[in-house]
N, C-alpha and C positions, 0 to 999 in steps of 0.2 A: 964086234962094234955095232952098235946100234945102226939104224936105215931110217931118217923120217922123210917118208913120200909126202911132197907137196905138191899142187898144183904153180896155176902162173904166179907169181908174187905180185904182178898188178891187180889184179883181182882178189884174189882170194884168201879171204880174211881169217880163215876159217886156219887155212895153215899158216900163216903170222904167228897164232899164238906160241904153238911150242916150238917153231923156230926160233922167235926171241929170246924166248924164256931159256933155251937150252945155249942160245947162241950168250945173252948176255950175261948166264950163269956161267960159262966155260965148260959147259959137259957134253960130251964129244961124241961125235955123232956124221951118220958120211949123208947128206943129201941128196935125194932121188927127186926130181921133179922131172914130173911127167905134164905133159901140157894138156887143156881143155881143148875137146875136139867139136868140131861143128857137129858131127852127126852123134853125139852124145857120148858121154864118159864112163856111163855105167859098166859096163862090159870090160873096157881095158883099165879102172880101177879095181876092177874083181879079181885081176891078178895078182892083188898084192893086197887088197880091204876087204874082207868078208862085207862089209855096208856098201861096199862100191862107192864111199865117199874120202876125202884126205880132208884130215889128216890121218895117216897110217902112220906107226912108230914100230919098226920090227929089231926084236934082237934075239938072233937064233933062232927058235920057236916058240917066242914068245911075241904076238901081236897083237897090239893096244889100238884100236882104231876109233879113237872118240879121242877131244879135246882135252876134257875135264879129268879122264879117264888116263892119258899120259902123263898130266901134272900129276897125279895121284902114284901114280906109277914111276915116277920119277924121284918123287918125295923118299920111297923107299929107301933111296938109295944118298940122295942130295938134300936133305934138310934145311939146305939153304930153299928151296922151292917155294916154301911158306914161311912165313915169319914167327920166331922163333917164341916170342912170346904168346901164352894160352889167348886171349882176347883178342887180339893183330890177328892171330889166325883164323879165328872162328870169324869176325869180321872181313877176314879175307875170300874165303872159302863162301861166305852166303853170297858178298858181291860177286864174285868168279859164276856164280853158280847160277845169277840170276841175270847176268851177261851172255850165260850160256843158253839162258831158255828163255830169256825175253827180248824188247826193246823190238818187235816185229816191226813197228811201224819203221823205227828207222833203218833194219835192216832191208826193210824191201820198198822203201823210196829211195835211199841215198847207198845204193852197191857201190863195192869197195871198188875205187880206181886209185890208183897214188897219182898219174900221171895227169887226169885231166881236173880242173877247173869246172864247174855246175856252177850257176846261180839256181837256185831253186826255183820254180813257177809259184809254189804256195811253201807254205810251212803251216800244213793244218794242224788239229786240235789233237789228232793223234801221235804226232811228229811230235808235237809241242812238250806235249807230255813226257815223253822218252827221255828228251832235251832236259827238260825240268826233274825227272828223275836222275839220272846222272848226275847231276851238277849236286842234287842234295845230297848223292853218293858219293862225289868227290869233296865235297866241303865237308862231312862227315867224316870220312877216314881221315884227309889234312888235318882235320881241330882233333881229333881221338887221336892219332898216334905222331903229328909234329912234322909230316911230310920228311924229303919232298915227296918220297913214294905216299903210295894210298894207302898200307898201313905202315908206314914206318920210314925208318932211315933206309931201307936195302930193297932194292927192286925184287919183287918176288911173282909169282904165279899172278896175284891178282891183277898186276900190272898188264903183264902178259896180254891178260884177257879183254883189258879195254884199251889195246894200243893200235886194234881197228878203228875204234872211232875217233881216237885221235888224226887219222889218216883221213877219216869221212870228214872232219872237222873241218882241218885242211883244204880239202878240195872241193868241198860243198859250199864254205862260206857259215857254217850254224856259230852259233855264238852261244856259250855257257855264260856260269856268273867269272868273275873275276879271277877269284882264284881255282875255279876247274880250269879255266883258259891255261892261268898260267902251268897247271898240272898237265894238261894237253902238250904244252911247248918242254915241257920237261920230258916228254915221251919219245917226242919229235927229233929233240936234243940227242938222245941216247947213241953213241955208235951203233948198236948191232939195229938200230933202226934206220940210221942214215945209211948203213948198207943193205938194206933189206932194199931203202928206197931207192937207190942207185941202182940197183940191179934190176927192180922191176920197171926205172925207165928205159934200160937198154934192153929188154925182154924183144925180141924180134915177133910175137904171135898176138896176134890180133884175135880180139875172140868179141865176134860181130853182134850175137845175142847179146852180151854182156854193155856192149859198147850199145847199142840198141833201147836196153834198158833204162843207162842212164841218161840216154839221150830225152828219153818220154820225162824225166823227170825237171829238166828245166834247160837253161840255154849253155851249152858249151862253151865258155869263155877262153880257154885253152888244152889244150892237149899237147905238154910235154914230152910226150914218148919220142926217141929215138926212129922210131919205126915209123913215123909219118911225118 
């Protein structure tokens, strides 16, 4: 049976991906979440991530410990992963891809929380842009392959990859065009995301850097969590 180590699910966006994707494909898989430690993660991720980072995906002796690298790795086996048609795919695959190594600005203004509310202090020029790319990413794959998904009728890998920012969306307050919005609430919609999000409000572990973080970035309008 496969093992995908994740961190907290309030935070960390980074394991959302193949948790979704694995959770709302139906491929079976037992869950290890290990939580974020104050005095740093690197060392007791080493046990299980040659990168000392999660997402880790182990089965048997075979360990995938990159994002992009599990969907790929999954594909093998589940076809459903990316979408079935030559062009949806290759369109899938570059969005996934530039999700997975860009959009800096809005990764390190607006950290993933599901739980709390941010009004932002600014929305600069860099923010802005990310914002604006996106949105022509989602109005692209909607008009090319007919929604609701981003290429197509069947949620696939690409989805996966942008169902953090739907989250950042959410609790930041940012605002796309129209119909990326509506593709965001479509994300939101999903079961294996409304349990993703349910469980990362009852998460009992605070993790004070993180929470710190987004606090620099604008005013806390609420924090939902369970825990406080």
């Amino acid at each position: 049976m496969r093992e995908l180590y994740i961190a907290n699910k309030n935070y960390s966006s980074w394991s959302l991906r193949p948790w979704l994707l694995m959770t709302q494909l139906n491929i079976p898989f037992i869950e290890q979440l290990v939580p974020f430690s104050q005095q740093g993660n690197f060392e007791k991720f080493r046990t299980f991530s040659p990168s000392g980072k999660v997402p880790c995906l182990v089965q048997k002796d075979i360990v995938v410990w990159d994002s992009l690298a599990i969907a790929e790795y999954l594909y093998e086996s589940y076809p459903a992963v990316w979408p079935k048609e030559t062009k949806a795919r290759a369109f899938a695959r570059c969005a996934a891809a530039e999700m997975h190594s860009g959009f800096s600005a809005l990764r390190n203004i607006c950290g993933m929380s599901c739980g709390h509310r941010i009004k932002l202090h600014l929305i600069n020029e860099q923010l802005q842009r990310d914002l604006d790319r996106i949105s022509e990413l989602f109005e692209q794959g909607l008009s090319d392959f007919g929604g609701p998904f981003l290429a197509g009728k069947q949620f696939s890998a690409v989805d996966a990859f942008f169902a953090p920012v739907a989250f950042r969306v959410q609790s930041y307050g940012l605002v796309l065009t129209d119909n990326a919005m509506a593709y965001i609430q479509t994300l939101l919609n999903l079961p294996a995301m409304q349990q993703w999000y349910q469980q990362a409000l009852a998460e009992p572990w605070v993790d004070q850097a993180h929470d710190e973080e987004i606090a620099e970035a604008g005013q806390i309008t609420a924090d939902l969590r369970q825990s406080n």
